[in-house]
N, C-alpha and C positions, 0 to 999 in steps of 0.2 A: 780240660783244665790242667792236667797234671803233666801233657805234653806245653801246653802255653808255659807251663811254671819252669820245665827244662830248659825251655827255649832262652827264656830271659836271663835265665839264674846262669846260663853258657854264655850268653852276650855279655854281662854282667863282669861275668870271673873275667872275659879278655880284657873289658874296659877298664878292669882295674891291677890287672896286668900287664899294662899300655903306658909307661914312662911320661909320655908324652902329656897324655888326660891326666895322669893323677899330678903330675906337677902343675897343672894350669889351675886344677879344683883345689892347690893346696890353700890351706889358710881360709877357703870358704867353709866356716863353723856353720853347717845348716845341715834337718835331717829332712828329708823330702817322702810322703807318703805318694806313693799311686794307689788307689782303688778302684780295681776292676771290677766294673759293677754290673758285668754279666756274668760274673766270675766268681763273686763274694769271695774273693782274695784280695790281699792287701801288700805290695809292697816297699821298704825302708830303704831307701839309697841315703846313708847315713854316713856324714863328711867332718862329725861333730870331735872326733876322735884322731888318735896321731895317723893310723892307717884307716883310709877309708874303707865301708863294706856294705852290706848288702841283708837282709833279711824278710823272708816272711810272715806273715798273720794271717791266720783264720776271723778274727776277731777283731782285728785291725785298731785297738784300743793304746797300741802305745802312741806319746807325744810325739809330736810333730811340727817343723815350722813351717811346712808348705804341706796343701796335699792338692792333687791334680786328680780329680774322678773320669774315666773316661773306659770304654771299651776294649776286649783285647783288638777288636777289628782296627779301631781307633789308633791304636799304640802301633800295629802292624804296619799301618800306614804313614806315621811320624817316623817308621826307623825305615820306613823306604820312600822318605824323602816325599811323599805324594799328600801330605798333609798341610792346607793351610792354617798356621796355627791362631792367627787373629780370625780368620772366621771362622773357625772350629770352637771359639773362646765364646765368640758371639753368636755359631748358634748352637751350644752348651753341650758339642762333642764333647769337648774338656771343660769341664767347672774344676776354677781353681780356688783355693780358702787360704788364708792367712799371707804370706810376706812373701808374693806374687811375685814383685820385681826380681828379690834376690835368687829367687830360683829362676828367671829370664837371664840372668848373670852368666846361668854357668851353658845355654845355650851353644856361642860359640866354643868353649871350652870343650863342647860334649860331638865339633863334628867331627873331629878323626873317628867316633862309635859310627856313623852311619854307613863306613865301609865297611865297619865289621860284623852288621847284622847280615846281611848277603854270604856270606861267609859261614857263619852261624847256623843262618836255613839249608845252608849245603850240608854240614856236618849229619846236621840233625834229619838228612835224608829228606827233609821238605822245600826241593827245588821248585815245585808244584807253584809254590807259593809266591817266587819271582819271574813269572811269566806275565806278557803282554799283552793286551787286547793288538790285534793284526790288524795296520793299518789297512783300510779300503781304499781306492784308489778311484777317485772320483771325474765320473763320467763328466767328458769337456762337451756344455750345450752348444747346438749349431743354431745358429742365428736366424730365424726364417728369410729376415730383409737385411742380409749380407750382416758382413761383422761390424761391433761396434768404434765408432773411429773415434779415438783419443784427442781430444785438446787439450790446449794450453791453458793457464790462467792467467787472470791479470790483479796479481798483488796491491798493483796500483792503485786498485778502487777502495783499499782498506787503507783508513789513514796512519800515516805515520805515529810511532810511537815516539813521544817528543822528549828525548832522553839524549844526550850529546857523550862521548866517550872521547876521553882524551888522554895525553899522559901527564899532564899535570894536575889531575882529579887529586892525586894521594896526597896533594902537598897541601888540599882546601883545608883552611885553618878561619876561625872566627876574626875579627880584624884585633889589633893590638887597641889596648887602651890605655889612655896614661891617667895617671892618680893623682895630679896637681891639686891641692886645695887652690880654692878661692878665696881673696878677701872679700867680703860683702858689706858695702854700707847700706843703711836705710836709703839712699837715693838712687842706689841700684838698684834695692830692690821696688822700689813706685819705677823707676824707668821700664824695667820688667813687665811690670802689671801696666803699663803703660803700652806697652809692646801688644799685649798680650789682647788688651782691649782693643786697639786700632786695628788689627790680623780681624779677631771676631766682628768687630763692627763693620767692617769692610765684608766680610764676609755674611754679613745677612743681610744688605743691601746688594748686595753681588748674586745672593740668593733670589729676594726679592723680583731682581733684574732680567731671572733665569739666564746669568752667565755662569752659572757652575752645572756642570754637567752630572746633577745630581735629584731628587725628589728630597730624600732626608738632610739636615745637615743641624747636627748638634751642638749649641754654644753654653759657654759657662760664663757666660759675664755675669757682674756680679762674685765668680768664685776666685779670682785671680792670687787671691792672698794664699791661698790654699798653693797656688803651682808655682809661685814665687818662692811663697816661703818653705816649702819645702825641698823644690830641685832643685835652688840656688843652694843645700849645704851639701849635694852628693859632684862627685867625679867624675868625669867621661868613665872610668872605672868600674862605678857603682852602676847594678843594671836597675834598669826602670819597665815597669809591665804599670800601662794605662787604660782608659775606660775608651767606648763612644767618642768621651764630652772629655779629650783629652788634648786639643789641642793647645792648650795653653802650658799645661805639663813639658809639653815633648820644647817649646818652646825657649819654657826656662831651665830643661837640660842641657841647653845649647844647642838646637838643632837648627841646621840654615833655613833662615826664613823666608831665601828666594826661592830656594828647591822645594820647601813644603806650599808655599804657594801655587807652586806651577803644579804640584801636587793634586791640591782639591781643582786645581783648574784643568786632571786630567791630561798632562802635556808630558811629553819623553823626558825635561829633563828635572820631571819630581821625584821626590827623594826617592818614589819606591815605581818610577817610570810609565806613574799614569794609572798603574796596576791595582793600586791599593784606597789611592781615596783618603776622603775626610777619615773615616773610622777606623783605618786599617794603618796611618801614616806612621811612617818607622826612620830611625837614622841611627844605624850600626853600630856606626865611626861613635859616637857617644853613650853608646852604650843603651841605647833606649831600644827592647825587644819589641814594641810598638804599641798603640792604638788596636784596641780589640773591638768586636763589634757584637763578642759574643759574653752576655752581663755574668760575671762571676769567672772568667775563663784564667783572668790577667792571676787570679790567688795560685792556680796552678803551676802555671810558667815559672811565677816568683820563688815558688817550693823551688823547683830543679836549679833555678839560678844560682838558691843560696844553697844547695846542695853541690852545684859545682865550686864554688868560692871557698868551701868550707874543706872539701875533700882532695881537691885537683888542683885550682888555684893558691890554699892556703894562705890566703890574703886577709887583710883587713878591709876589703871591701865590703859593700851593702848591698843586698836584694833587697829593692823595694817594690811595692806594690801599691799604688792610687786605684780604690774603686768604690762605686756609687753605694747610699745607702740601700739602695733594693737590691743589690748583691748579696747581702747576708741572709737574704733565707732563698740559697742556691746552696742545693746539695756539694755542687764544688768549694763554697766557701769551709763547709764543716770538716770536709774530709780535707783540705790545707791545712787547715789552720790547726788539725791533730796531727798531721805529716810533720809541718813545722816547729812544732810545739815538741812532739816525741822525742825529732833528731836533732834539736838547738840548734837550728839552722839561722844563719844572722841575717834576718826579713823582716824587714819593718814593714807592717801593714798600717796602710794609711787608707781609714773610709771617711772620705769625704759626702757628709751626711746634708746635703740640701734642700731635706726634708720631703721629698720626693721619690718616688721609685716609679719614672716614666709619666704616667698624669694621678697616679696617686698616692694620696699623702700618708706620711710613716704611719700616722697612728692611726692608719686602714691599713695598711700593707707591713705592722710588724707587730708582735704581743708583745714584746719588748723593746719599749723607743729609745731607752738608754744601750745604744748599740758597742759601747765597748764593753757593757759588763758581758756578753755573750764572750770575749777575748777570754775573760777570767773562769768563763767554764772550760779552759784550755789551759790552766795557771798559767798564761800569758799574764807580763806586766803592763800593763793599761793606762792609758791618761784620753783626756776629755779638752780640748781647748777651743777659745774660739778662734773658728777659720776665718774672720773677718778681719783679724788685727795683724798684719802683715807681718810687726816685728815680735810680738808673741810666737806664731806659727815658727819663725826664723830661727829664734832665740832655742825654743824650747825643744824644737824636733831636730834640729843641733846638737842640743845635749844627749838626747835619748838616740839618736846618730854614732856618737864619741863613745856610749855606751856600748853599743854594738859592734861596735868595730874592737873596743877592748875587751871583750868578755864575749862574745860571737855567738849571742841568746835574741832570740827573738822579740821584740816589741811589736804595740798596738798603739795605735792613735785614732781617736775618733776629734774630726774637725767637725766645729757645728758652722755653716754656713747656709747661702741662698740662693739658689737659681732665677736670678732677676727676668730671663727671655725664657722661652716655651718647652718642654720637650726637647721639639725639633719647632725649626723654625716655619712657620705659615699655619700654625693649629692654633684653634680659638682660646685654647687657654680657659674651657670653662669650668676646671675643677679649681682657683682661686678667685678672689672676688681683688679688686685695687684695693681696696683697705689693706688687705695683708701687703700686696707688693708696694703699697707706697710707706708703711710700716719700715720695711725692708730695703727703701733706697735710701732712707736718712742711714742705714750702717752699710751700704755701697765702702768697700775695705780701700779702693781709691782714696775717696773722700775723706777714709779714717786717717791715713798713711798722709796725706798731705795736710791734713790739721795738725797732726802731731809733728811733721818737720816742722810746721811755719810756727806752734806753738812752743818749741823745743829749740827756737830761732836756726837751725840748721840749713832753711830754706827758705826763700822769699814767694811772693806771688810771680815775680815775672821768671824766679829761677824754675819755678812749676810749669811754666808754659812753654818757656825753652824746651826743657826737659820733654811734655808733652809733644813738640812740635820735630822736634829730632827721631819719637818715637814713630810719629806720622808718616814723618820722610821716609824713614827705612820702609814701613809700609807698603806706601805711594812704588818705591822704587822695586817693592816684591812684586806688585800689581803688575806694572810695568815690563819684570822681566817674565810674571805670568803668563801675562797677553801675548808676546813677543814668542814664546816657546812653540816649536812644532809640536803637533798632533805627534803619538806613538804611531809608527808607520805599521802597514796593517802583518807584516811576517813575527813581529813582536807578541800577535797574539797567540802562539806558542811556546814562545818561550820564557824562561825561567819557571817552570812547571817543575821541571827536576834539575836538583844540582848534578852537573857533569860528574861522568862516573870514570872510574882506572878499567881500559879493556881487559885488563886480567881478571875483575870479576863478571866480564861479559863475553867474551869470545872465549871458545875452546871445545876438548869434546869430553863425550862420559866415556870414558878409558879406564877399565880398570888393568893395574899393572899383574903382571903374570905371577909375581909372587904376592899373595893377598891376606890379612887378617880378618879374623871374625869377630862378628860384634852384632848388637843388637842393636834395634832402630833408638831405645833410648842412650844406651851406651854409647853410642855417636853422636848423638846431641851432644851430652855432656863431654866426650873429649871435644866436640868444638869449639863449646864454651870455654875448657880450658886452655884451650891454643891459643884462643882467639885474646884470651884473657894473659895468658901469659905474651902473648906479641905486645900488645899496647894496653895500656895502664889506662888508658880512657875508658876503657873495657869493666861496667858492673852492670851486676845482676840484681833486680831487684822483684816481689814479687812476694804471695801470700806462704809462708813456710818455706822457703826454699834453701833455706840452711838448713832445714832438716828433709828435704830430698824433694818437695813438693806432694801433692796428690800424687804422683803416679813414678817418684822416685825417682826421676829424671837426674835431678842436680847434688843427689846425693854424694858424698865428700868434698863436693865444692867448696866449703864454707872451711874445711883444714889446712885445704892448700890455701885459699887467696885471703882469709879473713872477715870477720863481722863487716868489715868498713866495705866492700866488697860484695859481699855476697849477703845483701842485706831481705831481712824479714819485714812486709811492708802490715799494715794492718790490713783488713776486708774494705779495701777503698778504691774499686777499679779506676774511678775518675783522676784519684789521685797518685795511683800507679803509673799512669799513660801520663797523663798532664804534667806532671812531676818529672817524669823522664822527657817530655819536649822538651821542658823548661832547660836542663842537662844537658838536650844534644844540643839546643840553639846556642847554648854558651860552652861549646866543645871537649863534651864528655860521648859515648857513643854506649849508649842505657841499653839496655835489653829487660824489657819487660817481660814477666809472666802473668798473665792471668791465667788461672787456677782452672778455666773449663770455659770454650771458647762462645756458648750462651752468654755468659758475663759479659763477651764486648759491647752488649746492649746498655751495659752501665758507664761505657766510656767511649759512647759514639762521637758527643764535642771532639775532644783533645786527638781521636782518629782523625773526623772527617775535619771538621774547621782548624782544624789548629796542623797537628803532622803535615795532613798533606795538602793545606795551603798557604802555611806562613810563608813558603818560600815565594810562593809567586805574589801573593799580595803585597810583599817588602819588596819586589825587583830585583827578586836575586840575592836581597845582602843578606837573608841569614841563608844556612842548611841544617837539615833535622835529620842527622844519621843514628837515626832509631829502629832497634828491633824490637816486636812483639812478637812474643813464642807462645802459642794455645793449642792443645788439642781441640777438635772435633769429633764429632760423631757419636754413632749409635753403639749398642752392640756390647753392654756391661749391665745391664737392668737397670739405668737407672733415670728411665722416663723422658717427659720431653724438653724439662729444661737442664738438662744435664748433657743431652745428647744429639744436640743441632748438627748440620752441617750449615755453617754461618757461611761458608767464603761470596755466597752468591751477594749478598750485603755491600761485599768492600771490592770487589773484583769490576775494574771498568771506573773509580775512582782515579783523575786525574791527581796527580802530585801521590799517589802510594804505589808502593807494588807488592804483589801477590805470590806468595813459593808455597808449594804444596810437593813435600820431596814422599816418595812412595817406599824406598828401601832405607836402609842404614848407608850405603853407601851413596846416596843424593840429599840423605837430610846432613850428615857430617859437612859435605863440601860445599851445601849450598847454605849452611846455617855457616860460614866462617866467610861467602862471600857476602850475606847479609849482613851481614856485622861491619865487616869494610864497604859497605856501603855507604855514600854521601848522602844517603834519602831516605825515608820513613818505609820498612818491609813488615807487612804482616806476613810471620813466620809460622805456618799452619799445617800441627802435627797431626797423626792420628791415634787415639789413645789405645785403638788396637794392636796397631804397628808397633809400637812400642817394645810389644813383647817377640817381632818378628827380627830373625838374626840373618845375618848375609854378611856377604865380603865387603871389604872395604879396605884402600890402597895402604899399607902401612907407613910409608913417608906424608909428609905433611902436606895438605890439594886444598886446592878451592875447584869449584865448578860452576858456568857460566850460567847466568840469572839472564830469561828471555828466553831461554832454548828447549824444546822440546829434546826428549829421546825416542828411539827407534825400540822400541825392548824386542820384539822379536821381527822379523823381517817376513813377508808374505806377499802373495800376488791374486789372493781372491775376495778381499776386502780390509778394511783398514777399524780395528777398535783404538777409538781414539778415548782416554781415562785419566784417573790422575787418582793418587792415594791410596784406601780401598778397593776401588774400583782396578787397578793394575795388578793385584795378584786374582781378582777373580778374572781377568782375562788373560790371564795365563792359563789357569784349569779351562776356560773355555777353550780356548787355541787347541789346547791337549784332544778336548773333546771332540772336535771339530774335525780334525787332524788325522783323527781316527776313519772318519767316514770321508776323506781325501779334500778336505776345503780347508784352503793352506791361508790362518790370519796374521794381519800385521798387527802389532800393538802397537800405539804412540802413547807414552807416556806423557802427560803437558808437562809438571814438573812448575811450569810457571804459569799462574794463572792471567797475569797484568803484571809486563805485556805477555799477551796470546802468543806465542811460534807458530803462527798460520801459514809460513811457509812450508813447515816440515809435514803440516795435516796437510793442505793441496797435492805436495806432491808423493806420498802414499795416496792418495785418493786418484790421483792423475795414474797412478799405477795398476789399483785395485778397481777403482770404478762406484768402489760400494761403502758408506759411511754406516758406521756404528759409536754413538755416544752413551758410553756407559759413566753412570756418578752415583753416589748416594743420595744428594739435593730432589727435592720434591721438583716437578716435572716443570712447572711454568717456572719463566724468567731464571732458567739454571746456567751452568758454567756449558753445559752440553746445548743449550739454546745459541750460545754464542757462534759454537762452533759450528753449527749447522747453517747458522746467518753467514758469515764469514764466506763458508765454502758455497755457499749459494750465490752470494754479491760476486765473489774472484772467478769461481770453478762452476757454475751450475752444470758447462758441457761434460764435465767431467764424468758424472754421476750417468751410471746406469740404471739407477732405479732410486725412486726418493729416499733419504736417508733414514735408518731407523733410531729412535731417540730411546734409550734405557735408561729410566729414572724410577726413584720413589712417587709415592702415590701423593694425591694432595690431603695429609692428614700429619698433623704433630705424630711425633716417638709416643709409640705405647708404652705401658709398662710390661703388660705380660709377654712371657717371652717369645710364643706363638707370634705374635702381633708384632716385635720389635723386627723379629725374624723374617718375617714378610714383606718386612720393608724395604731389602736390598738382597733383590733376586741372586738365587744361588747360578753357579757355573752350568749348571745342567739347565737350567731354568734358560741361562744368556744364551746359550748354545740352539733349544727349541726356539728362540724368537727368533735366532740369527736365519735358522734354514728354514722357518715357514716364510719369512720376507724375501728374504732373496734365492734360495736352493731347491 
């Protein structure tokens, strides 16, 4: 004991006789406890004062704002560098208490000390104590049936990754829109609704006829007054997010009605190239984000719209949002409509209420059938009209329009209207009886709209027909250029999957330059956040606390440099985190989400899977969603099994996303700054262990290349292929290994989608011998992938079947025994490696 206490209290005196460390720890006010608890000593690295210093306890009872408990064995091992400290943290070598990160802070600050302990054990006469275990030199087997002969692979068999690189990715911009108002008379808008009815009615005898290339197809006749009269008062400008049963919407936004024909008719030259369909139909150029297919999704997109309008844009334009009554009791409608409500975002919500939600009726499918007083538990301003009367609708959602664009506050409108056709078209219809629907065709809002021209002498009976017969034509002539359109040719089924990317965030290598900084794995995050933030102003952060540093302290001072407006506090609403930032990147802002613990993305799997990463290909290309989500993962803090997933295996293998899982400080910095200048939707997946692990990283400003594996250590007698976690305990393993002469390679993936199965083959083609080590429980894991892969390309490759190192098949325990268990230690990898193959 009282040799341990010289030893440190002499390391100590130089590190704070070292110019160097004590200027770097200046300014950190924090006093840090170690207690050695084989030791029952206690000591104070105390920084709180003008000259920092050092003391002991018997008793260990003064104040503290960190304390680290761990061993002197433990301690011995951290100052010669042979300690990992995230899994030391995890299996409670060191138990840390109180303000964890800020003592992670001074990490880099503290490695010029780690030359000095070496030094230190010299003085102190215990060189003893920096000796080596002697490597063995490991006997080469002779072959019994001559030597093993090496092949090649064939890459070829693994499909391409459908991502295009060009140089003019940096310049993809959302399309311009212009802010013209319209003049609108009542005969434009019946010509409208007129439009609107001959499109649908064509279309459910086109159905009927099985010429659309479809089983479902949604109609709103009957609802026309509803898409007239309210897209007839917005601007190509003004963005519009629609339902299913939206084609009459996108219609009266101005959208070409030969493109969206040729559309549901499946043909290359529809609006969204065959891709997208009745439910998904979109047209950019007017501002309309699309036809959604997924009920309650469109409240989301509309948040981020009006969050772009409001922040980026600084216009007077309008987010609107059309969606059904059985929308409203969708978790996504509550967490918008408090998103929009909080941030006075200018979004007018429009529920067009036709009494219906799919075959059942409101007052079976809502406890409250007055659907805008639900707005007013939001202190939303609300109104009620009816959706049948074409120039009511016009008039009034006009003014409350003029409202919003002056004063940039939210509204709600609830239209009462009636779905005259089915659901979907070819269903019996036997949740109404004809009574109700023939109730319902004497207020057919046509009918209403042309009694009141003729009665208001504005229009005659044969100016009605005209009118009518002009709307037919146009029709007739969509039909026309429908039918005439080529089929999508079959190489189109790849593409627009991902918006084309700048090779500078895809090509290059992991270089670190010869003069290097220190920093920890969160400390790197956040300076990338702030470069990335300081480059382009499109650049926020949004997420649960994250102005005040998040769970795990990540984004702490962000919010001094760039601002509230910026670096915004969302409430506990993943759906509306995620959703809310598509909405953002589709109208060109580039959001970076956090969710708070990457369990959570179970609350915002839509706005991932349906929305991020396939707006793009369902529209044919015209929008892009350059969205980042940032989450830890993983085990290894006590805090059970929904706190401590490893989720990647979820979204990994998802067309239209991609996947970074970066392992040091030095691959989450460059790879978190090339995800951000990404054109495309990246789950950005930390490790909440890592966090607290420091390393080099280039001091000039880098990106590093998304798709690529690394090489981390180089070797010729088998290949551990990892990613995260898993890459520093294959480091200790390699050491271990090393020792008894079996020389490992490491492949770091770094990106999980897409895979770099080239760089695994050829370490494999070298080694012969495949090891997949991950955290993820053992079936359908990111290590299953990779064994497929190299089997499909490489099978000759392999001298003996590969071995697969995962967790078992059982959720995160609590206890720490159990938690510990679950992701085998270095010694542990090391015993599997050479009973399988050595």
């Amino acid at each position: 004991k009282e040799e341990f206490i010289k030893i440190l209290s002499a390391l100590w005196e130089e590190i704070f006789n070292t110019p160097e460390i004590v200027q770097s720890v200046a300014g950190e006010k924090l006093r840090v406890k170690f207690r050695f608890s084989d030791l029952n000593i206690s000591m104070y690295i105390d920084l709180t004062g003008e000259t920092p210093h050092f003391f002991w306890s018997e008793d260990g009872e003064e104040p503290f704002d960190v304390e680290m408990i761990l061993s002197s064995q433990t301690s011995h091992l951290f100052w010669m560098e042979k300690l990992n400290v995230p899994l030391s943290i995890a299996s409670r070598k060191i138990i840390a208490k109180g303000s964890v990160q800020k003592a992670l802070k001074l990490l880099p600050a503290l490695k010029p000390a780690f030359a000095l302990y070496p030094q230190t054990l010299k003085k102190m006469g215990r060189e003893d104590l920096l000796k080596e275990a002697t490597t063995q030199k490991r006997k080469k087997r002779l072959h019994l049936f001559g030597r093993h002969t090496k092949r090649g692979y064939r890459l070829e068999v693994i499909p391409s990754f459908p991502l295009e690189l060009n140089e003019e990715a940096d310049k993809i911009q959302p399309p311009v829109l212009h802010n013209k108002p319209m003049n609108i008379r009542p005969q434009d808008l019946l010509h409208m609704m007129y439009l609107i009815r001959a499109f649908e009615r064509h279309l459910s005898q086109a159905f009927k006829e099985g010429r659309l290339p479809t089983e479902a197809i949604h109609l709103s006749i009957g609802q026309e007054a509803v898409a007239a009269g309210v897209c007839m008062n917005l601007r190509d400008s003004d963005y519009l997010n629609t339902t299913h049963r939206g084609h009459g919407h996108i219609i009266a936004k101005g959208a070409d009605i030969n493109k969206m024909m040729a559309e549901l008719y499946g043909k290359r030259e529809g609006l969204c190239k065959g891709k997208g369909g009745s439910m998904h139909v979109t047209d950019g150029s007017k501002g309309i984000l699309g036809a959604n297919g997924i009920v309650g999704a469109g409240y989301l997109l509309a948040l981020g719209a009006g969050f772009t309008i409001k922040h980026h844009k600084k216009s007077d334009d309008v987010s609107v949002v059309i969606a059904g009554d059985g929308s409203v009791n969708q978790g996504m409608f509550h967490e918008a409509m408090n998103m929009i409500a909080l941030f006075e975002l200018p979004v007018l919500v429009i529920v067009e209420n036709n009494r219906y939600g799919e075959f059942t009726s409101i007052e079976r499918h809502s406890a409250e059938t007055e659907l805008h007083k639900r707005a007013r538990a939001y202190t939303l301003e609300a109104h009620v009209l009816d959706g049948n009367d074409a120039q009511t609708v016009y008039k009034e959602v006009g003014k409350i329009i003029e409202h919003i664009r002056r004063d940039g506050k939210p509204r709600f409108v609830e239209l009462l209207t009636y779905r005259l056709h089915g659901h979907m078209e070819g269903e019996p219809e036997l949740y109404r009886d004809s009574k109700e629907k023939e109730e319902f065709l004497h207020k057919d809002p046509i009918h209403i709209l042309e009694q009141d021209l003729i009665n208001a002498l504005q229009m005659t009976k044969k100016d009605l027909d005209k009118l009518k017969l002009e709307a037919e034509r146009v029709i007739t002539e969509a039909v026309a250029f429908a039918e005439q359109a080529a089929e999508p040719p079959a190489d189109d089924l790849t593409k627009d999957v991902y918006a084309p990317e700048s090779k500078n965030c895809f090509e290059g290598d992991f270089v670190l330059d010869k003069a290097v900084s220190e920093m920890s794995y969160a400390q790197a995050v956040n300076s990338a956040l702030a470069e990335e933030m300081e480059r382009d102003e499109r650049v926020f952060l949004w997420g649960e606390d994250v102005s005040l540093g998040g769970y795990f302290n990540v984004t702490e001072g962000l919010v001094d440099r760039f601002g509230p407006k910026r670096i915004i506090d969302t409430p506990i609403s993943e759906n509306a985190i995620v959703g809310g930032a598509v909405g953002a990147a589709m109208t060109g802002m580039r959001p970076v989400a956090e969710i708070l613990f990457a369990d959570f993305l179970t609350c915002a799997m839509d706005p991932i899977l349906n929305q991020a990463a396939k707006l793009r290909y369902m529209t044919g290309g015209q929008v892009f969603v350059p969205l980042t989500i940032r989450t830890p993962v993983g085990s290894g803090i006590g805090m059970a099994a929904q706190h401590s997933q490893a989720m990647e295996r979820f979204f990994f293998g998802i067309p239209g996303l991609i996947v970074i899982a970066p392992s040091d400080a030095f691959t989450a910095k460059g790879l978190l700054k090339s995800a951000i200048r990404s054109n495309n939707p990246v789950l950005f997946i930390e490790h909440k262990l890592l966090y607290a692990d420091a390393g080099p990283i280039n001091p000039d400003e880098y990106t590093l290349p998304i798709g690529k594996a690394r090489v981390v250590k180089k070797g010729e007698d088998l290949s551990i292929v990892t990613y995260l976690l898993g890459v520093g305990i294959a480091r200790q393993t390699a050491k271990i290994l090393a020792a008894e002469g079996i020389d490992a390679e490491i492949i770091d993936l770094l990106s999980l989608y897409p895979l770099d199965v080239k760089t695994v083959l050829e370490s494999v083609k070298k080694t012969g011998r495949l090891v997949t080590l991950e955290e993820e429980p053992f079936t359908g894991s990111i290590g299953s992938e990779v064994i497929s892969c190299v089997a499909l390309a490489g099978l000759a490759l392999l001298k003996k079947p590969p071995l697969k190192i995962a967790s078992p098949e059982n959720p995160i325990a609590y206890a720490k025994n159990l938690e510990n268990a679950m992701t085998p230690s270095p010694e542990e990898v090391a015993k599997m490696i050479k009973e399988k193959f050595f």
